[in-house]
C-alpha positions in Angstrom: 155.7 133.8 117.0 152.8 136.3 115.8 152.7 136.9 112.2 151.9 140.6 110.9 148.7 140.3 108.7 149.7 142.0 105.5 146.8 144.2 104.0 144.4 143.0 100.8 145.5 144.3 97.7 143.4 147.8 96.5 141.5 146.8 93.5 142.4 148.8 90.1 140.9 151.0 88.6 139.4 149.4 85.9 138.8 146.6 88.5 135.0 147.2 88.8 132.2 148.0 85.7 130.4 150.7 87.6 127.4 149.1 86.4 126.4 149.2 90.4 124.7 146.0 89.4 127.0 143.1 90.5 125.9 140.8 93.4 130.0 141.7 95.3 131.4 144.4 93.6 135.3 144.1 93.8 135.3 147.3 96.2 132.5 145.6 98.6 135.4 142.8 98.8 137.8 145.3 99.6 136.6 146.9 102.2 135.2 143.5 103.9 138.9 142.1 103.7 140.2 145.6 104.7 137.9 145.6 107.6 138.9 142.2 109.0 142.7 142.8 108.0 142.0 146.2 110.4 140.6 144.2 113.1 143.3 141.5 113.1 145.8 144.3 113.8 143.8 145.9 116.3 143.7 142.2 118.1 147.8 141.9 117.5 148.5 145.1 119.1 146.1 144.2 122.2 148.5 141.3 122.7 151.3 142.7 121.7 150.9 145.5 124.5 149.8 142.2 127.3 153.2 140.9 126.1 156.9 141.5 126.8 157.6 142.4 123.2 158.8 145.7 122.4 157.9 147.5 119.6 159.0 151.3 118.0 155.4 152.0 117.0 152.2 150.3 117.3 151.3 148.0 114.0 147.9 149.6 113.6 150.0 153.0 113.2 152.6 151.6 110.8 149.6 150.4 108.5 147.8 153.8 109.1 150.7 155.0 106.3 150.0 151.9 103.8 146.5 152.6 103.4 
């Protein structure tokens, strides 16, 4: 059974200083997990089209909306 990788969380706000100074900012996290979490639907879709699962819309699409 594949499992749908959910996406990381969207820091707030007030998340980050905006002293530009930190070694990972919480938005450099982000966009590193959001970047891997893109890839890992990109590779569930690859299989999911090789496979004999049927599916309304592709996953990278539904997650298009979320983000």
């Amino acid at each position: 059974m594949m499992v749908q990788p959910q996406p990381p969380e969207k820091p707030e706000s007030d998340d980050c200083c905006g002293s530009g100074s930190c070694y990972q900012c919480v938005w450099d996290v982000y966009y590193q997990k959001r970047a891997a979490w893109r890839e890992a639907i990109r590779e569930l879709d690859s299989e999911l089209a090789g496979s004999d699962v049927k599916q309304s819309e592709s996953t990278t699409e539904s997650y298009k909306r979320d983000t």
